[in-house]
DRENLOVEX-507989 format. One record per residue (C-alpha): chain; x, z, y. Coordinates in nm, 2 decimals. Each point is the difference from the previous one (the first is absolute). Layout:
<nodes>
<"A", <X, Z, Y>>
...
</nodes>
This chain:
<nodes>
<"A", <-12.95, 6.42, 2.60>>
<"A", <-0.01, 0.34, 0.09>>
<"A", <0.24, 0.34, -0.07>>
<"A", <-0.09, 0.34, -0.13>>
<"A", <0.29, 0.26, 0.10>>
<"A", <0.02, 0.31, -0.27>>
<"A", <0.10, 0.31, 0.02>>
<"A", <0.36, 0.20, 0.05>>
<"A", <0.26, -0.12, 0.25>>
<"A", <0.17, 0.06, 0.32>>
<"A", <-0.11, -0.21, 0.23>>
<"A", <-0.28, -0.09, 0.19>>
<"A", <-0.17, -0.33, -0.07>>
<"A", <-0.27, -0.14, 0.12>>
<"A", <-0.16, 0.34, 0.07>>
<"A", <0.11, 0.18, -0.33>>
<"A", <0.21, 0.28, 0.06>>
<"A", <0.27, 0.11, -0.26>>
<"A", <0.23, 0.28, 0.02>>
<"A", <0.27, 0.19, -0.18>>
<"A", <0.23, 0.33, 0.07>>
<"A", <0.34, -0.05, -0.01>>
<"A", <0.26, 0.27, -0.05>>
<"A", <0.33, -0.06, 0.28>>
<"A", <0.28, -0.16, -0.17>>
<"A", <-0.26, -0.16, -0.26>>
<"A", <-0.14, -0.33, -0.06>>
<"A", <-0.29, -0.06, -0.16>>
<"A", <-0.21, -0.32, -0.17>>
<"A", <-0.37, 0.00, 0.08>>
<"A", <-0.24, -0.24, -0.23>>
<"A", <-0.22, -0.16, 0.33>>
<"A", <-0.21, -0.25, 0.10>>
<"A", <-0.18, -0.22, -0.30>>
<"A", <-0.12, -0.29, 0.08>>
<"A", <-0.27, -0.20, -0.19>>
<"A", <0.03, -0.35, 0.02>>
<"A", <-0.32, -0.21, -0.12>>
<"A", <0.01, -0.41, 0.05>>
<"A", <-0.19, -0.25, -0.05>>
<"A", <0.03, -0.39, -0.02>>
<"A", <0.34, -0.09, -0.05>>
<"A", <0.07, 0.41, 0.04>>
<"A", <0.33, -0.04, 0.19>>
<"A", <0.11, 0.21, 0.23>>
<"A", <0.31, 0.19, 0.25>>
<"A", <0.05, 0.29, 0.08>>
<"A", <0.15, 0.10, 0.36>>
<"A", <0.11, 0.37, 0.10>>
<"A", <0.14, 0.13, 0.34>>
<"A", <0.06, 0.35, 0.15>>
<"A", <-0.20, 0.16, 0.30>>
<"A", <0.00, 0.27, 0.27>>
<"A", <-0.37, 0.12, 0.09>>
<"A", <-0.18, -0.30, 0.02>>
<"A", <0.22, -0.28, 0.09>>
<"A", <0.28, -0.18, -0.11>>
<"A", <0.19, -0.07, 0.35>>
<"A", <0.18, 0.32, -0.01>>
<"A", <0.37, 0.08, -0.07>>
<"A", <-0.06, 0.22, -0.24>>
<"A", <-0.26, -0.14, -0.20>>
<"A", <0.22, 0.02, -0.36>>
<"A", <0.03, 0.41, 0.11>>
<"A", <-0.14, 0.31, -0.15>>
<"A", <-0.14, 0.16, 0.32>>
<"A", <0.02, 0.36, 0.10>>
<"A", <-0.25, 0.18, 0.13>>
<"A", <0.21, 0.22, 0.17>>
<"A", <0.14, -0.13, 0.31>>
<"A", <0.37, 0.00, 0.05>>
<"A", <0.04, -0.02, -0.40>>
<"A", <0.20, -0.31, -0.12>>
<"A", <-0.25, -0.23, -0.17>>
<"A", <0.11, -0.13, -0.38>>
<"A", <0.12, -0.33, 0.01>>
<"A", <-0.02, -0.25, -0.34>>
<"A", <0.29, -0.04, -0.19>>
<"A", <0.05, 0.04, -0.40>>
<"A", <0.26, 0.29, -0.02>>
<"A", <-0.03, 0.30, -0.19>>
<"A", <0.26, 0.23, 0.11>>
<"A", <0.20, -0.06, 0.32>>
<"A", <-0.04, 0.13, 0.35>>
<"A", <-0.32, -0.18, 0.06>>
<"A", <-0.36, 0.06, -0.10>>
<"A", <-0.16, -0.34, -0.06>>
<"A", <-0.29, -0.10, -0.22>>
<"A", <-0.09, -0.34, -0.18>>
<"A", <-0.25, -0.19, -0.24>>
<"A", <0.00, -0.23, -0.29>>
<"A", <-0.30, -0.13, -0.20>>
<"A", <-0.12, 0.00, -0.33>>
<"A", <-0.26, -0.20, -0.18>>
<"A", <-0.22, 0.00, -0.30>>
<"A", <-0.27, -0.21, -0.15>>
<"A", <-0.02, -0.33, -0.15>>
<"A", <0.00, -0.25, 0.31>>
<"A", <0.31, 0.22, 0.12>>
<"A", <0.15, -0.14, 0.33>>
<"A", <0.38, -0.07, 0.04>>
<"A", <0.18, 0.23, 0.22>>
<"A", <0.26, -0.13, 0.24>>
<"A", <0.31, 0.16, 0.02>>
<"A", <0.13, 0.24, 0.16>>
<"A", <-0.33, 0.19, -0.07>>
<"A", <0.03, 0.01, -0.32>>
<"A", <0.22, 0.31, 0.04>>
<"A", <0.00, 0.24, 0.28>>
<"A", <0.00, -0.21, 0.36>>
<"A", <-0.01, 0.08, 0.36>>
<"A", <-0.33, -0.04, 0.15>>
<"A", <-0.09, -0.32, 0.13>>
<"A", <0.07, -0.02, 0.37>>
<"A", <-0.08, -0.25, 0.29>>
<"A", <-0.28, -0.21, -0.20>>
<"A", <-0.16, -0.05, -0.30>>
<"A", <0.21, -0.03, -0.40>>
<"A", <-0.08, -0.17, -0.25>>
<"A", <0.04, 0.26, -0.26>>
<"A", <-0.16, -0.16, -0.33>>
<"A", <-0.17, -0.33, -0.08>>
<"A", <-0.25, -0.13, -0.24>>
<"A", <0.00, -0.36, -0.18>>
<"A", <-0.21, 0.00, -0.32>>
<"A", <0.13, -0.27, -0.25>>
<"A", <-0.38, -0.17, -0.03>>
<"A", <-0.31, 0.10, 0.22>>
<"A", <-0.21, 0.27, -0.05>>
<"A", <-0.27, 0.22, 0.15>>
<"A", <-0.02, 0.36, 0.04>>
<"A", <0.33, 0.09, -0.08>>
<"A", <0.11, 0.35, 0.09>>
<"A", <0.31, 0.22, -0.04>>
<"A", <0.16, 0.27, 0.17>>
<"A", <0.26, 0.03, 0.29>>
<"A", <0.15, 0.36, 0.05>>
<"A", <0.19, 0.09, 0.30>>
<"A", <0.26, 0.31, -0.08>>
<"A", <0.19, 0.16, 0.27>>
<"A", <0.28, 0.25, 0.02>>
<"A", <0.10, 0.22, 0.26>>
<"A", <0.38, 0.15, 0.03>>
<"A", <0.01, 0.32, 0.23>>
<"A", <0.33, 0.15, 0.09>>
<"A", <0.07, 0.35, 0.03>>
<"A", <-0.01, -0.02, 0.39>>
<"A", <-0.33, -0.19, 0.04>>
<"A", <-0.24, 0.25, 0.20>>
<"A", <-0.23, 0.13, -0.19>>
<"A", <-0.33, -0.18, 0.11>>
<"A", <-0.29, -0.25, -0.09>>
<"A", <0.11, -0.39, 0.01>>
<"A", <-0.22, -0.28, -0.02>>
<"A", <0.12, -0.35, -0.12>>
<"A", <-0.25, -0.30, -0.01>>
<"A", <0.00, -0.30, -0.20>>
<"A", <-0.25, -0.29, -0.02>>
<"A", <-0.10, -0.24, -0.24>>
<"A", <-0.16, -0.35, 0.00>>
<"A", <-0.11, -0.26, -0.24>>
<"A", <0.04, -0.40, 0.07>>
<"A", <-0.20, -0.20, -0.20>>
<"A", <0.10, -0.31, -0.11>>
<"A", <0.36, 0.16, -0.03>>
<"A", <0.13, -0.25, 0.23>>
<"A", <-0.17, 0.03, 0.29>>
<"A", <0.13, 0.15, 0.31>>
<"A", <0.12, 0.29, 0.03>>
<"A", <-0.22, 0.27, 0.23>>
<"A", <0.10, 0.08, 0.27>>
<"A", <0.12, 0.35, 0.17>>
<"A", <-0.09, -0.08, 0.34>>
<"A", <-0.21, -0.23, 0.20>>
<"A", <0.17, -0.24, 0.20>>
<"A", <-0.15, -0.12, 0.34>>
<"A", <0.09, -0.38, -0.10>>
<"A", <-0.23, 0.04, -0.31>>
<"A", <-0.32, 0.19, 0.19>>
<"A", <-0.33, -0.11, -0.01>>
<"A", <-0.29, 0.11, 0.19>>
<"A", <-0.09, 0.25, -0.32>>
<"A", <0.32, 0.13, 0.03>>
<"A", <-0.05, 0.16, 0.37>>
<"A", <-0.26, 0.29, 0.00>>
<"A", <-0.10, 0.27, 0.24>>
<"A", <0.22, 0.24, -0.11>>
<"A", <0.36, 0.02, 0.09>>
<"A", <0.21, -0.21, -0.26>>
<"A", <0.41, -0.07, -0.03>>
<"A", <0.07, -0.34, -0.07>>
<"A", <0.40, -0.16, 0.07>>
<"A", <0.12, -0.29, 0.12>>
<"A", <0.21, -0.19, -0.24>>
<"A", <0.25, -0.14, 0.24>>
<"A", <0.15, 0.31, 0.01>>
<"A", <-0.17, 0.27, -0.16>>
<"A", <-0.15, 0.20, 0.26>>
<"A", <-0.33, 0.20, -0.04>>
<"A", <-0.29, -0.04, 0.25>>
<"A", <-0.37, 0.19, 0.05>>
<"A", <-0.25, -0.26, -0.02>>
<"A", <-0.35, 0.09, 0.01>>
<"A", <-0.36, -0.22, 0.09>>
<"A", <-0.11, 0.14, 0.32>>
<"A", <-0.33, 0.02, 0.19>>
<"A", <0.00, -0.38, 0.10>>
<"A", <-0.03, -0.06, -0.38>>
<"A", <0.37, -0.16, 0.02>>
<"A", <0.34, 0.15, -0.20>>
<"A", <0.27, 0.13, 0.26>>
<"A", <0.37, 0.12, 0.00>>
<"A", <0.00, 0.35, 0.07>>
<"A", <0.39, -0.02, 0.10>>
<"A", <0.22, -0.24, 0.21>>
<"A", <0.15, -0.25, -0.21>>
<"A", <0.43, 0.08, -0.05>>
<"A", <0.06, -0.35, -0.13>>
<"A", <0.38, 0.04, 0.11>>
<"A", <0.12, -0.30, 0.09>>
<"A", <0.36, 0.12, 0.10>>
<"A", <0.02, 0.02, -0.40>>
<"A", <0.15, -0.37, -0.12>>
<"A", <-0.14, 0.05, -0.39>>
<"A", <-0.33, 0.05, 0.17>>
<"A", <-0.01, -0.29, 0.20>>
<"A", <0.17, -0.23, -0.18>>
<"A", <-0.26, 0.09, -0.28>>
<"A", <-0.33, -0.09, 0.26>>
<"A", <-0.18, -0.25, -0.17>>
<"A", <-0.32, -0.22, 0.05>>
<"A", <-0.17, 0.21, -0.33>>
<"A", <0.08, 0.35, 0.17>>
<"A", <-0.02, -0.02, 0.32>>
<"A", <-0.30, -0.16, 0.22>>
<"A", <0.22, -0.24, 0.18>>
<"A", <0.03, -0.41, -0.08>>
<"A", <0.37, -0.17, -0.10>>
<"A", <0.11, -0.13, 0.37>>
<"A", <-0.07, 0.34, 0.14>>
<"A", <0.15, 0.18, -0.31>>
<"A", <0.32, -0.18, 0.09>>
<"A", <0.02, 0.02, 0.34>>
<"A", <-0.06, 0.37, -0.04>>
<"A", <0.27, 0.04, -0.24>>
<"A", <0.30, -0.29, 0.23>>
<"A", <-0.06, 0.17, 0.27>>
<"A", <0.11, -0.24, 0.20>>
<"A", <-0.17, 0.01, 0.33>>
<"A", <0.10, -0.09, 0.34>>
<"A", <0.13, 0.28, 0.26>>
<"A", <-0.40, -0.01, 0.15>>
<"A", <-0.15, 0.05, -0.33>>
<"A", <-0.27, 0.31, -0.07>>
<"A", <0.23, 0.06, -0.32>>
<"A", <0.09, 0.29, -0.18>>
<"A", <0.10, -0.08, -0.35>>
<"A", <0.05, 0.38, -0.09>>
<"A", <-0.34, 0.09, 0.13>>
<"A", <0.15, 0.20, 0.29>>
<"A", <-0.03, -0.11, 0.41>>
<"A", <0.31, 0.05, 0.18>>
<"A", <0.09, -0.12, 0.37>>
<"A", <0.30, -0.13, 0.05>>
<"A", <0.09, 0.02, 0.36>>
<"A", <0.34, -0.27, -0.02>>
<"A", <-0.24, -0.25, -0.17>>
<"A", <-0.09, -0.31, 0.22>>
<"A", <-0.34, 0.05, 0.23>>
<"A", <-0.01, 0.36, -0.17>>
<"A", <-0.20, -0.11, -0.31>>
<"A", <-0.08, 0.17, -0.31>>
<"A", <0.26, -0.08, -0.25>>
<"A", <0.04, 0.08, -0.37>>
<"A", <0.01, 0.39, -0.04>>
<"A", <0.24, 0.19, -0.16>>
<"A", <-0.04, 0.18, -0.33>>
<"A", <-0.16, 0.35, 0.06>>
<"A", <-0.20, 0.13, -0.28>>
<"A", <0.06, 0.36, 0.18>>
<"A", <-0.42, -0.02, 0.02>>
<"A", <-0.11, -0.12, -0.36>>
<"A", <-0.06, 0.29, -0.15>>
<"A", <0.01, 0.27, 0.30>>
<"A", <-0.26, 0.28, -0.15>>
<"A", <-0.13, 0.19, 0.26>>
<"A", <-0.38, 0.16, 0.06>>
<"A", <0.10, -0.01, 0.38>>
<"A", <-0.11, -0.39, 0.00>>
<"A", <-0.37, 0.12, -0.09>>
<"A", <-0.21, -0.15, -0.28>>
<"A", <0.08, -0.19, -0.29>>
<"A", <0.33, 0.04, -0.17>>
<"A", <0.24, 0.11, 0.26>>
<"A", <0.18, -0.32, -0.12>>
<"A", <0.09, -0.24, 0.33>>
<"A", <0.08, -0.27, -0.17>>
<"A", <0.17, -0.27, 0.12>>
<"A", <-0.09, -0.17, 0.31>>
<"A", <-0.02, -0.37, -0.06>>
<"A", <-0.01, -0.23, 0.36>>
<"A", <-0.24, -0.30, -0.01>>
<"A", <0.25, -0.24, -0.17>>
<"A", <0.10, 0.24, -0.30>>
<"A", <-0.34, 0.12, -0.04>>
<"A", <-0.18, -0.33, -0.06>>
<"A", <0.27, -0.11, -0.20>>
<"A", <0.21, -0.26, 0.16>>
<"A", <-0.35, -0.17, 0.11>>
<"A", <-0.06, 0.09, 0.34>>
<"A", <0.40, 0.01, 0.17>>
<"A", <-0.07, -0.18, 0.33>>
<"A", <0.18, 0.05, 0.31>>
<"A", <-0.13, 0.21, 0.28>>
<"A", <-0.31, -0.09, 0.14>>
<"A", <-0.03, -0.31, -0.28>>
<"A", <-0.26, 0.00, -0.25>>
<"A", <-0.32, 0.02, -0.04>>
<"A", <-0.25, 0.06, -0.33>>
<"A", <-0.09, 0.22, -0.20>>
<"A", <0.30, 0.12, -0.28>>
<"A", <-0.10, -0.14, -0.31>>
<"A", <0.31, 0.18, -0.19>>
<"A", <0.14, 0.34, -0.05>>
<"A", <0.18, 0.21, -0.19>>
<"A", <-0.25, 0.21, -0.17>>
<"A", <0.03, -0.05, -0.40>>
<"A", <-0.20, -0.28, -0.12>>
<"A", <-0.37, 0.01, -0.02>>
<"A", <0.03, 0.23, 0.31>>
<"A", <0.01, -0.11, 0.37>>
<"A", <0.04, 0.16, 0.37>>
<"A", <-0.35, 0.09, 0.10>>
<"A", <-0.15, -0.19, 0.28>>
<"A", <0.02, 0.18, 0.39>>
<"A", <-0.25, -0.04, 0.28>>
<"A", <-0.38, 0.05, 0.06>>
<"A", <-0.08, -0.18, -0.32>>
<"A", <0.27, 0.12, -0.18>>
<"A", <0.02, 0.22, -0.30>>
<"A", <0.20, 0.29, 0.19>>
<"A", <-0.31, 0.02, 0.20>>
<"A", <-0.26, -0.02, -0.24>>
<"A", <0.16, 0.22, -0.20>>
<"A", <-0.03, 0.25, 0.32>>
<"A", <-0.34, -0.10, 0.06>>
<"A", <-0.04, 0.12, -0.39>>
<"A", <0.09, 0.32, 0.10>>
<"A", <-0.27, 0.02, 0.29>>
<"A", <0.28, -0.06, 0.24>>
<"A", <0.20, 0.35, -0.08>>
<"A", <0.33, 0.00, 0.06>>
<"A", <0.05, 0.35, -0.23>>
<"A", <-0.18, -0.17, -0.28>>
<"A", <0.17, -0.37, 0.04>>
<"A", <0.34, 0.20, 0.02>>
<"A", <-0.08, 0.21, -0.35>>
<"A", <-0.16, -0.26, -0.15>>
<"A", <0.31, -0.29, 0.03>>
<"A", <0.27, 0.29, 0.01>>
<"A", <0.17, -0.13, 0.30>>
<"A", <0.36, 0.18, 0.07>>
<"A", <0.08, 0.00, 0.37>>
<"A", <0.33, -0.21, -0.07>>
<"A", <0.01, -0.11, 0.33>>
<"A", <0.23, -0.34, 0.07>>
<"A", <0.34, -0.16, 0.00>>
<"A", <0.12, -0.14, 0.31>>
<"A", <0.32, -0.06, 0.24>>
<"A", <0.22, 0.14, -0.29>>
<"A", <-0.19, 0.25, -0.11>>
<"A", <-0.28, 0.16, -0.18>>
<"A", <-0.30, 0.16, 0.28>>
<"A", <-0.27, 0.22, 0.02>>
<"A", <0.03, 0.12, -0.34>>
<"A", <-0.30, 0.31, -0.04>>
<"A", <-0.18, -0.15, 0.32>>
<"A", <-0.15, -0.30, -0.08>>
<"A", <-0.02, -0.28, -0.30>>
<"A", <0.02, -0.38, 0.03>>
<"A", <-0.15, -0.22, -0.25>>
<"A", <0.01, -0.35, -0.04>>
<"A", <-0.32, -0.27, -0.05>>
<"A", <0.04, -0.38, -0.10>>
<"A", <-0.18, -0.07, 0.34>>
<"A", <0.13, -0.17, 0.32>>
<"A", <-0.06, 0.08, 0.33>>
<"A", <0.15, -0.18, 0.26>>
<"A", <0.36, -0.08, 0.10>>
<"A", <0.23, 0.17, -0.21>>
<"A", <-0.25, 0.27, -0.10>>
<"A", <-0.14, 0.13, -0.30>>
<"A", <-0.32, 0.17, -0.05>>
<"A", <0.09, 0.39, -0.18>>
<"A", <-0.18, 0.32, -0.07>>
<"A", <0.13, 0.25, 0.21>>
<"A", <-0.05, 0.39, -0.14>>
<"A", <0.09, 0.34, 0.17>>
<"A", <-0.07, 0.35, 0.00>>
<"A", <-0.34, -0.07, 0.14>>
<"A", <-0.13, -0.32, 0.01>>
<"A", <0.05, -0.31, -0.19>>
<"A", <0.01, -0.36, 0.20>>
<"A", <-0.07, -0.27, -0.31>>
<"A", <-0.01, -0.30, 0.28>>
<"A", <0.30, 0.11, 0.14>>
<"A", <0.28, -0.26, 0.11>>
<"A", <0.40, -0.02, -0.05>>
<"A", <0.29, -0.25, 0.00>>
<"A", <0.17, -0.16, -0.28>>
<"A", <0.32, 0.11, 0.05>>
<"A", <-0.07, 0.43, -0.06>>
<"A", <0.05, 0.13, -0.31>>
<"A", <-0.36, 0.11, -0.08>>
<"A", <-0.09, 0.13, -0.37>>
<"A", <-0.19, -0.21, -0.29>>
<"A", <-0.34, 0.08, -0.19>>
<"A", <-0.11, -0.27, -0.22>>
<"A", <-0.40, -0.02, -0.15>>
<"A", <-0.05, -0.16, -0.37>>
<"A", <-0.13, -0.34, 0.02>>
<"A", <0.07, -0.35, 0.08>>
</nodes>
């Protein structure tokens, strides 16, 4: 199946730019995009439509016209034409015999697509055929009020076929649950994790293997969230999965059901208990904490960052963690001197400036005692490996050096990476 866009229109599509002056106070229909539909076999068909800023589709305003003057209001959709609000919209039109059916609302004028991809028209011939064609026209309209800024605005709309028409519809953005190795190149690419939306840097680095290029912000102090952990998106089996989620550990437990380490002075033998809700570090953008995002994260202790699989007293348990809370198909990477941390530093020829670019490490520092430490000095990572006692084996990052066999206990609140693969 393929698509031929024509000419005329306001939007760009695929690479075809359209435009149109519009007087203020004025709205105005523009003829757009044609598309060319030609099938064969059965010659069925969808077709699926969503709005876009730049290049991606994770943006708030990816159903805006956007101006290319800065501090100009951008042109949200909307199917008015008169009012105090400039908007624009689309509708399509078809011609040919093998015509598809359009699906209301876009019959008419409608407001862009938003979020993920529309069904906009189908295709079901009544018997087979082959090379069937017909034409699919996209018209839009643009309303400008008389206090719009004068100014160029760009709106972007793309298209996409299914064939048969009932398959499944594309997809606007990659989800880390559904990567494959293909997926992960070595160039810089947002995926988002479908537990709860967020968008992550992922990119295949020098040891050949596809990293995180941000600390994970899983929040667990969020009860949707949590309660929606499951076996099929996160890398974690059913006993841990529900002990992660019950919470219910003894006073001497390593366990931190909202991800946070807090210590709790009144608490028998002065053990770690349950932490409070503090999501005051999620999302804390800074470019004082060095390289990467500026994003901390959250700071998971052992016990909430393996997933309710590794919550053993102080001192107890030995092993390697076999669970996490990475999304599934991804895992903690492995610490020590045959770990991945290192041989990802060895990769590098053991620099610590190129490691630290390379895996974007923010010096997010740690949480412990109460509170969140070190933040812009130093960065704590966390490895699926066991040392000894109650000790971990981390990658430890700072302004100048990088320790990838580096050691810590179970109970700090250290930040999460996670590597693609099983």
């Amino acid at each position: 199946m393929s698509t031929s866009p024509g000419t005329g229109g306001t939007a760009t599509t695929d690479g075809y730019s359209y435009s149109a002056t519009i007087d203020p106070g004025n709205w105005k229909e523009i003829a757009g995009t044609i598309m060319t539909t030609t099938c064969t076999g059965t010659g069925n068909y969808s077709l699926y439509a969503i709005g876009y800023s730049g290049d991606s589709y994770d943006t708030p305003t990816n159903t805006q016209m956007i101006s290319s003057n800065t501090g100009v209001a951008n042109i949200p959709t909307g199917t008015a034409t008169s009012g105090g609000t400039s908007n624009w919209a689309f509708k399509l039109a078809t011609s040919g015999s093998y015509s598809p059916t359009i699906i209301s609302p876009y019959n008419n004028y409608a407001n862009i697509p938003g979020d993920d991809f529309t069904k906009i028209a189908t295709y079901i011939p009544g018997t087979t055929g082959s090379a069937t064609s017909s034409s699919v026209q996209a018209k839009y309209r643009v309303y400008i009020t008389s206090t719009q800024p004068v100014g160029t605005y760009t709106g972007k709309v793309k298209y996409t076929m299914v064939y048969p028409n009932d398959a499944p519809a594309p997809k606007s953005k990659l989800y880390m649950q559904d990567m494959v190795a293909s997926d992960c190149t070595t160039t810089a690419t947002t995926v988002y994790d479908n537990r709860d939306g967020e968008a992550y840097k992922v990119q295949r680095l020098a040891d050949g293997k596809c990293w995180m290029l941000d600390n994970l912000r899983l929040d667990l102090t969020n009860s949707t969230i949590l309660n929606g952990l499951t076996t099929s998106n996160t890398h974690v089996d059913a006993n841990s999965l529900t002990s992660l989620k019950s919470g219910n550990r003894s006073a001497g437990a390593q366990y931190a059901s909202s991800g946070f380490v807090k210590w709790d002075s009144s608490s028998p033998d002065n053990v770690y208990n349950q932490a409070k809700a503090n999501a005051d570090y999620k999302d804390t953008t800074t470019t004082s904490y060095g390289e990467g995002s500026g994003k901390i994260g959250v700071y998971y202790n052992y016990c909430a960052a393996s997933a309710g699989s590794y919550c053993y007293d102080s001192g107890a348990g030995t092993g390697n963690a076999s669970y996490d809370l990475c999304p599934a198909g991804w895992r903690m990477p492995t610490g020590g001197s045959s770990g991945e941390y290192r041989a990802l530093y060895t990769a590098y020829s053991s620099d610590a400036t190129s490691f630290r670019n390379a895996l974007s490490t923010p010096l997010s520092g740690y949480f412990y005692n109460g509170s969140a430490r070190n933040q812009g000095s130093y960065g704590n990572f966390w490895s699926s490996t066991y040392y000894v006692g109650r000790s971990m084996y981390r990658l430890f990052v700072n302004s100048s050096g990088v320790g990838p066999t580096d050691i810590d206990y179970r109970y700090r609140g250290n930040s999460l990476r996670c590597l693609l693969g099983s």
